[in-house]
N, C-alpha and C positions, 0 to 999 in steps of 0.2 A: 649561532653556528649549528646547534641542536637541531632547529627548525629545519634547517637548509637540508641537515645529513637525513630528515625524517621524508621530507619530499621527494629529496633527490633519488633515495633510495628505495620508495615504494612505486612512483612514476617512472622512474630509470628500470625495477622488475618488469613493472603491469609493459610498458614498452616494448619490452623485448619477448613480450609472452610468458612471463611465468608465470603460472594460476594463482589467480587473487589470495586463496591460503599461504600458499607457499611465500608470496609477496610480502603478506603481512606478516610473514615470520621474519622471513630477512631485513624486513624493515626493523623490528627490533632489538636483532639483533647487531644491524650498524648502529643502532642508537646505542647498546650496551658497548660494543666496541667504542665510540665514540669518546661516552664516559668512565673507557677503561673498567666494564665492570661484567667484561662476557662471563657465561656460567650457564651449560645445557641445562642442567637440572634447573635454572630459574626456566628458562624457558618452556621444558613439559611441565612443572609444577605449575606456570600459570596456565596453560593450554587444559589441563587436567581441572584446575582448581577454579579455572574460569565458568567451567560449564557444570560444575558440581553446584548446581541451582534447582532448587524444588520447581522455581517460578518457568524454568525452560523446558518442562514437561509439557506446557502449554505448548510449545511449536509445533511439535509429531500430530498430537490431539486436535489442532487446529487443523493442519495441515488433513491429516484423515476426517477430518468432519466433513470440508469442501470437498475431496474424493468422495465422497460417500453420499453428498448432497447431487454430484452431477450423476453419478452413476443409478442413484437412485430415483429420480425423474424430477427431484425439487426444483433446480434450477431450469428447468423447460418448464413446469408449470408454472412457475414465477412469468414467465415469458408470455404463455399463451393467455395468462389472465390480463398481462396489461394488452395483450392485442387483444381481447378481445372487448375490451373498456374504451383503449382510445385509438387501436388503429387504422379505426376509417377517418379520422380526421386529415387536413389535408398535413402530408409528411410524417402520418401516425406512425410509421416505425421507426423514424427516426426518436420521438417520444416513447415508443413503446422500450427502444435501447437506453433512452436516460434511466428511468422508472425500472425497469430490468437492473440495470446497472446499481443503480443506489440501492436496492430490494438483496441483491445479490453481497452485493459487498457486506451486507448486514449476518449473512451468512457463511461467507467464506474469509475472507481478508485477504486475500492473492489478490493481484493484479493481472497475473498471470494466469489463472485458473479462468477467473472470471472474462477475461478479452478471450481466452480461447471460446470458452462457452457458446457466450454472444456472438464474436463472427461467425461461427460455423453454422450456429440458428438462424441469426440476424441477415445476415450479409447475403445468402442465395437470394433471400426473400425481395432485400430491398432491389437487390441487383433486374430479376424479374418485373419489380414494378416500375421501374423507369429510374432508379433514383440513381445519382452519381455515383459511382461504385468508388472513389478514390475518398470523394467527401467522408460518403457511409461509412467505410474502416475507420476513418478519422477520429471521427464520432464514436464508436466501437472504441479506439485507442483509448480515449479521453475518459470516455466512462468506465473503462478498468480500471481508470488509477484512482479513482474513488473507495476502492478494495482498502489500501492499506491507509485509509484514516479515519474510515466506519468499523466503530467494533464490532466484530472481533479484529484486532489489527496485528500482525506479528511485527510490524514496524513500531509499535509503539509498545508491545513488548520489552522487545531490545531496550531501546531507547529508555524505559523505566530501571530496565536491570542495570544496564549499565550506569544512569544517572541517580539511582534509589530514586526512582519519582514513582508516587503511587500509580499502578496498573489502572487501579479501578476510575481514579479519577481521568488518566488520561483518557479511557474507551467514552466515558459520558460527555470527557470536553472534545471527544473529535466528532459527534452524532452530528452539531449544527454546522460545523465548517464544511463536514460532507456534502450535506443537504442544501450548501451553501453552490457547493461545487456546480449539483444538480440541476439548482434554475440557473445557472450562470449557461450550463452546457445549453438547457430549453430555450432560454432566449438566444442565443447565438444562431440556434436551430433554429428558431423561427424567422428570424432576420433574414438569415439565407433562402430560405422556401416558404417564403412567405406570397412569394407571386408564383411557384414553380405549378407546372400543370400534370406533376406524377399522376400514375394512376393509385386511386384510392380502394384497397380494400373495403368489400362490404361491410355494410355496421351490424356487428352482431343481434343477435335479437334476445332478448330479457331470459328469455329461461337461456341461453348459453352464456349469459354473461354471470349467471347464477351458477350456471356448472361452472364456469371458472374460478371464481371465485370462491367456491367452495369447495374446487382440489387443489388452491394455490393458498389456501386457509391453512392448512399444516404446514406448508414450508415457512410462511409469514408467521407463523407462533416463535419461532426458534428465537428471531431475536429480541422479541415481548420475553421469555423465556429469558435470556441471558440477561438483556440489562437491568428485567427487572430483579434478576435473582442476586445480582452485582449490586443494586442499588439498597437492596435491603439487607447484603450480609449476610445471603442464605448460603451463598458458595463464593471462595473467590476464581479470581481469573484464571488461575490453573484449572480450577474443579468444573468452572465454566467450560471448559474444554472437552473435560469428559463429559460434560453433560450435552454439550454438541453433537458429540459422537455419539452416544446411546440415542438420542434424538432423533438425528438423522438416521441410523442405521435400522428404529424401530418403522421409522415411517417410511423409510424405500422398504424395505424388506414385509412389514405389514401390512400397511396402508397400501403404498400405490402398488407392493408386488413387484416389482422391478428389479430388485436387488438382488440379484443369484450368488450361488455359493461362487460361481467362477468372477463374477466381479468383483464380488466383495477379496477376492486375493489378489487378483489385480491393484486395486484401491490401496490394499495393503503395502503393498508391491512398491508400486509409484510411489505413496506417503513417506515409506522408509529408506526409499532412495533421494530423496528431494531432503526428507531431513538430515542426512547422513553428509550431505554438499553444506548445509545452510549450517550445521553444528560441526560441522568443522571447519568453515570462515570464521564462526562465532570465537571457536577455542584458537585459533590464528589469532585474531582480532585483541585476544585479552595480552598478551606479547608486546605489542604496540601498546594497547591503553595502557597497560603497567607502566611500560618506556614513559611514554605521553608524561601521564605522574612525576615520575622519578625524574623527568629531567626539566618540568618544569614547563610545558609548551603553552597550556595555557599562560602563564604571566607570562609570554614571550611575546603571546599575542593579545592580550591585556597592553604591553606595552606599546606597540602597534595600534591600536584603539583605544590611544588613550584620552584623546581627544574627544571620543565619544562615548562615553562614558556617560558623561551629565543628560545624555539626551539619548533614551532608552529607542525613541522611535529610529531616528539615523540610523544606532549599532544592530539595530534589528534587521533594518532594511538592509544594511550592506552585508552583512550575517547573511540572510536568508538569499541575495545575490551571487553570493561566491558560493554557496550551497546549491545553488541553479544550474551554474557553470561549472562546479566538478562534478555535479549529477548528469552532465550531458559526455563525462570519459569512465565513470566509476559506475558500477551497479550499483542497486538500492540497498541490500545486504552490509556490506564491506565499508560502504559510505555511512549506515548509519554508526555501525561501531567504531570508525574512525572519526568521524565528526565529534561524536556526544561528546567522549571525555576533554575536548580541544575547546569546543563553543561553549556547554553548558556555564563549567563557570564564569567564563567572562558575563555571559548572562545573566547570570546569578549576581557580580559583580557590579553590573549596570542595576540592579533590581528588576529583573526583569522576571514574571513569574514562570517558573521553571517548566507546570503543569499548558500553560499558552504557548511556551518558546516549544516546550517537544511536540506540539501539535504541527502548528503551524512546518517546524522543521522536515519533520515528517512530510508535511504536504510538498514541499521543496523538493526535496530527494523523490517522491513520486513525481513530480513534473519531470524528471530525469528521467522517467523509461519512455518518455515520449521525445525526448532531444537526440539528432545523431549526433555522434554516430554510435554509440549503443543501441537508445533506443527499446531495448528488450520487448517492452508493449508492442512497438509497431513492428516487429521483427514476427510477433508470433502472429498479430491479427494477418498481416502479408501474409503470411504462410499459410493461413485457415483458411482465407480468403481470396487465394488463388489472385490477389493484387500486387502488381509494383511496389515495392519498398516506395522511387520515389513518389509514388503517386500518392499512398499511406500518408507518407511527410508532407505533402502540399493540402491532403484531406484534413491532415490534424492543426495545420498550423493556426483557424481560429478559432477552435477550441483549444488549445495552449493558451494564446493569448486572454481568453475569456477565464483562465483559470490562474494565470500568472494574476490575470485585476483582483478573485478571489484571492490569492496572497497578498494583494497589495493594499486593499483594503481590510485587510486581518491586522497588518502589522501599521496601518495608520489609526483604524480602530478598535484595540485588542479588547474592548468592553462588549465588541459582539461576539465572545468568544467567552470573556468572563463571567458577562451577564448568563448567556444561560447556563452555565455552569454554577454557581451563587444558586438556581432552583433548586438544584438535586444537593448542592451541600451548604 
């Protein structure tokens, strides 16, 4: 009955338009009603005591490092060195967008930051050279959600806080499933324009590919920089944060010179509005997970799965299923702090390792900013890119699909996930 009153009452909110905080408040507190056990003060004590976390310092830090990265020229020189490496090949900027893509996400962890970025560089350009403009956004869509499972990831943040899973180990096991993302999107891309007769930007010539290369050299330190300073225990993933931020800020503002007093407030600006939305679903969100606990939802859904239990790959795959499909009505936010405390343990219960299950999971709830009708990816690249919504959605649909077989092959072979994780610990 528990279960029923937790769905009915946070789907029955989001329905009628109540902001996802406020949703998840009222959702725990029919749950306390439920169990006869309402009490304001439980509810701001958990809202208060949820986000009294050293480890959620890292979100604001995070978040102002990728402001600080676009504003300061990093993320366009990221850009102009893979154009100017590979994009006179045939469909080079569609390549030059994967490569941008995964380079970026290594830097930011937004999905959102990063599709804005890319469409508005990417997208006139390909549009000019002939290329399908509904494809292109697609492509654009697909390689922002690469953002939130290459560290830096504030979805895998969450996801550790709320489940105690080491930080550090999940940013090292999300680097290959990324990367993993990456050729999935290159071949899909090449399959498609592999006969197309776009026009081909000129091939750069050796000394500009050196200039590139060597002002897109400081942006590509950042995440040499972080993971290695994560893998040896120089800083952890909070400190990483600020070490983004001093990063970035030294290198737009010294190096490339870009960073004015007037941006850098802006940056400010935007970071503390965006974390001020994001940390206060968080503290919403602890309301329900406490609920979640106290009334037992995991072993409700244990009991429901309990059939599959003996067979770690099934519970996974239908896990990571219905994580597909509420990811196509929930944001990526709201979703991860309602999921963790529901799925982890039964995960945990199958033996499933905790460090693969938030990965992967993670990647699930990112294939949701590209499903309508949310969406939020293709809602923003449409917007950058002066394209159709549905044109966005018919561009992205194979690369979805090319990314759904990367979850699909994760969870039929989670040894290409554990194995390179086993190098680094």
């Amino acid at each position: 009955m528990t279960l029923f009153v937790f769905l009915g009452s946070l789907l029955g909110s989001l329905a009628i338009g109540v902001p996802v905080a406020l949703a998840l408040v009222l959702c725990g507190a029919a749950m306390m009603i439920q169990l006869d056990n309402f009490d304001v003060q439980i509810v701001a004590s958990n809202m208060i005591n949820g986000v009294d976390n050293f480890i959620f310092l890292a979100v604001p830090f995070f978040m102002l490092a990728g402001e600080l990265m676009n504003a300061g020229g990093l993320s366009r020189r990221i850009v102009a060195m893979a154009l100017a490496l590979i994009g006179h090949l045939r469909g080079g900027l569609g390549y030059v967008a994967i490569i941008a893509a995964v380079l970026m996400a290594s830097l930011s962890g937004s999905a959102i930051a990063d599709s804005a970025a890319l469409g508005a560089l990417l997208i006139p350009m390909m549009r000019s050279a002939g290329y399908e403009v509904g494809r292109s956004a697609g492509l654009v869509a697909a390689g922002g959600i690469i953002a939130p499972i290459i560290p830096p990831s504030i979805g895998l943040i969450m996801y550790g806080i709320i489940g105690n899973v080491s930080i550090t180990k999940l940013f090292i096991a999300g680097i290959f499933p990324g990367i993993m993302m990456g050729i999935a999107l290159t071949l899909t891309w090449w399959g498609l324009n592999r006969n197309s007769a776009m026009v081909r930007p000129p091939r750069a010539s050796r000394t500009e590919m050196v200039k590139a290369v060597g002002n897109g050299a400081w942006a590509l330190m950042l995440p040499v920089i972080i993971v290695g300073g994560l893998r040896t225990g120089i800083f952890t993933p909070t400190e990483s944060a600020v070490v983004a931020v001093f990063y970035a800020l030294s290198v737009g503002a010294f190096v490339y010179r870009e960073l004015t007093w007037k941006l850098l407030y802006e940056c400010l600006v935007s970071a503390a509005r965006t974390t001020a939305i994001v940390m206060f679903i968080v503290a919403a969100a602890f309301v329900s997970a406490w609920m979640i606990t106290i009334a037992n939802l995991p072993g409700q859904l244990s009991a429901l799965l309990v059939m599959f239990l003996d067979s770690p790959v099934v519970l996974m795959g239908i896990m990571m299923l219905l994580t597909i499909i509420v990811g196509a009505a929930l944001d990526f936010t709201p979703l991860v702090l309602i999921l963790t405390p529901i799925m982890l343990p039964v995960a945990k219960q199958a033996g499933i390792d905790p460090v693969y299950f938030g990965v992967v999971f993670v990647m699930c709830i990112a294939i949701g900013l590209l499903t309508p009708p949310v969406g939020n990816v293709l809602n923003v690249v449409a917007g950058v890119s002066k394209v159709r919504f549905e044109h966005v959605v018919r561009g992205v649909f194979p690369f979805l699909l090319a990314e759904v077989g990367v979850v699909i092959l994760l969870v039929l072979f989670p040894q290409l996930l554990l194995t390179p994780l086993s190098w680094f610990y």
